[in-house]
N, C-alpha and C positions, 0 to 999 in steps of 0.2 A: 504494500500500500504506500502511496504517495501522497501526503499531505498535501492538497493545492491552494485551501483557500483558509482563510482562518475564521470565518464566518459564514455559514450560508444565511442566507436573508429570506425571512419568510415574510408573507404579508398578503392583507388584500389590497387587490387595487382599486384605486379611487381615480373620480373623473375629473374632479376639480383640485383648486390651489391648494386648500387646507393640508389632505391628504398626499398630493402629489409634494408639497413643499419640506413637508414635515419629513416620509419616507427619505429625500434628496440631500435635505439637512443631515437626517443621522448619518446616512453615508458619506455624508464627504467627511464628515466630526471622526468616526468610526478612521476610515481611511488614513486618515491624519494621524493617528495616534496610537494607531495599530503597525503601519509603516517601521519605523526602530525596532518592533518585534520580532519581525521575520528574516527571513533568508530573498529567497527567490520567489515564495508563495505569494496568492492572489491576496489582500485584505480582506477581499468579502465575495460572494458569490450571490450576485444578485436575479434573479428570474425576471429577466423584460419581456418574456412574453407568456406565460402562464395561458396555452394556448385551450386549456379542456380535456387535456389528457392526450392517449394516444400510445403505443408502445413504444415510438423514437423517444417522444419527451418525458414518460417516465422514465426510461433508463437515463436520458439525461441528467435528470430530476436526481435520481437515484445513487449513480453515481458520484454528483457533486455533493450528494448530505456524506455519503461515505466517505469524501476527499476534504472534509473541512472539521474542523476541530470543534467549532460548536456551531448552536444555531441563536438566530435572532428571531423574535418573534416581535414585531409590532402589533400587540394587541389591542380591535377594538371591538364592537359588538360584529361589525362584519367579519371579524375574522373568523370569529365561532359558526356564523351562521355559513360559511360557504366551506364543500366537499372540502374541496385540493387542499385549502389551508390545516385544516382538522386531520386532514392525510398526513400532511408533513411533519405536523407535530408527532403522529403516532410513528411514523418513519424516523423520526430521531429519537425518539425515546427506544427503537430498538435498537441503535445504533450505540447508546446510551448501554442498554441492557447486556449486551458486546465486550463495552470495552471495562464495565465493571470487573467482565474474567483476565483483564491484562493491567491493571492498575487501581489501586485505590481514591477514586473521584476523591477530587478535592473541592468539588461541587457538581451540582445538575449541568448537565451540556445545553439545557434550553433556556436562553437566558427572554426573561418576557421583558417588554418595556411597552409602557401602557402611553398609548396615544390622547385615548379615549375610555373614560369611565364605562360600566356598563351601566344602565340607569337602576338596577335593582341589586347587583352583585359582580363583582370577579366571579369565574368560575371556580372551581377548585383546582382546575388542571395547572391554572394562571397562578393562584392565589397561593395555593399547598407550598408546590414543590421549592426549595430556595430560594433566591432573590427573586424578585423582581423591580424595577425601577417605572418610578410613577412621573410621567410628565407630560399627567394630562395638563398640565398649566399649559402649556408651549398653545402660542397664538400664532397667527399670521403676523405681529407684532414684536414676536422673540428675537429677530434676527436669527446672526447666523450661530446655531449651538454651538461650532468650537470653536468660539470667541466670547460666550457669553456663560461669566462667571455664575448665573445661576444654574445652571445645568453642567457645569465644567467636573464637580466631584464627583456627579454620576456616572459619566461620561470614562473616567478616569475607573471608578469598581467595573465595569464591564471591558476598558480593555485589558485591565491586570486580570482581571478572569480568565479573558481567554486568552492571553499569553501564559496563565501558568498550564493550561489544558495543553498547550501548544508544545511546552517543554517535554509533558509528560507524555503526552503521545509520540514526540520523535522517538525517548530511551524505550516506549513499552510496545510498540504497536509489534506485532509475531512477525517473525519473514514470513514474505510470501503469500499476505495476507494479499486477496484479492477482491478489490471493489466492484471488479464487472459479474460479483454473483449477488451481489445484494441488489432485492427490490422493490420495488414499494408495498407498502402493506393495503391490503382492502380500505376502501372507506368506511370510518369508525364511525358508531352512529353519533349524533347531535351529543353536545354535554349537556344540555337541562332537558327535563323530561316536559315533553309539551302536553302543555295542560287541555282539558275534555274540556271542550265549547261549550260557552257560556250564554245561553238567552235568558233575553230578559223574560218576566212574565206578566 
């Protein structure tokens, strides 16, 4: 196995500024600060076209979760509610379950950062596991995240996160390990249990 990316980037996508601004920001924040950590690897593995599936773009998909050291998760309520996104997650958490047999995690490999609140709860998937980093604050008013010391110490726990994953997977990963057999798992059902319709009487 070849470590390629030091991040893959999960997410939905959005049609407008808020969404497309916010995604653009973390990655060039991420990129910036992740760069000093690597070798020759990609900083992040971003998905521009999340086309619906398909067996080229899973294995693509598939592939790059096993070529990257952790994952990002921009969580908002759309992310829960669309397939591919809820796929990905459950695609690293096996990837996750993996390399527990080759090294003692020095945390979860899915790190969340919350864009957007959900209006009733975090899920548990979100909420449970390890960190998470909350910035739902960020406005179309924030400017650019790394330069903007309110969000800068955040910014800083997730890329020391995943450079310490990064050390640890160069000394433990097995020879020989091969990422063109891992592939995506089924889509997982919904995380909240949908509630029996309600009429009025």
């Amino acid at each position: 196995m070849t470590i390629r990316h030091g991040c893959f980037f999960s997410y939905a996508h959005g049609q407008h500024a808020y969404m497309s601004k916010f995604k653009n920001d973390l990655i060039d924040a991420l990129k910036c600060y992740l760069e000093p950590h690597f070798d020759n690897e990609n900083e992040l593995f971003v998905d521009s076209e999340q086309l619906g599936g398909g067996d080229d773009l899973d294995e693509k998909i598939a592939r790059a979760m096993c070529e990257s050291v952790c994952m990002i998760v921009i969580y908002t309520p759309k992310y829960e509610a669309h397939a591919y996104t809820r796929r990905e997650f459950a695609a690293m958490q096996l990837i996750e379950d993996e390399r527990k047999k080759w090294y003692t995690l020095p945390s979860h490999l899915i790190i969340p950062v919350i864009m957007t609140q959900h209006p009733l709860s975090l899920p548990p998937q979100i909420s449970g596991p390890g960190m998470y980093v909350d910035f739902s604050r960020y406005t179309l008013a924030s400017g650019d995240l790394k330069t903007n010391p309110e969000f800068l110490p955040d910014i800083k726990k997730i890329v020391l996160r995943i450079a310490q994953h990064y050390h640890y997977l160069k000394q433990c990963t097995p020879p020989g390990h091969d990422c063109g057999r891992f592939v995506m798992p089924d889509i997982p059902p919904e995380w909240r249990a949908v509630p029996p319709p309600h009429f009025p009487r």
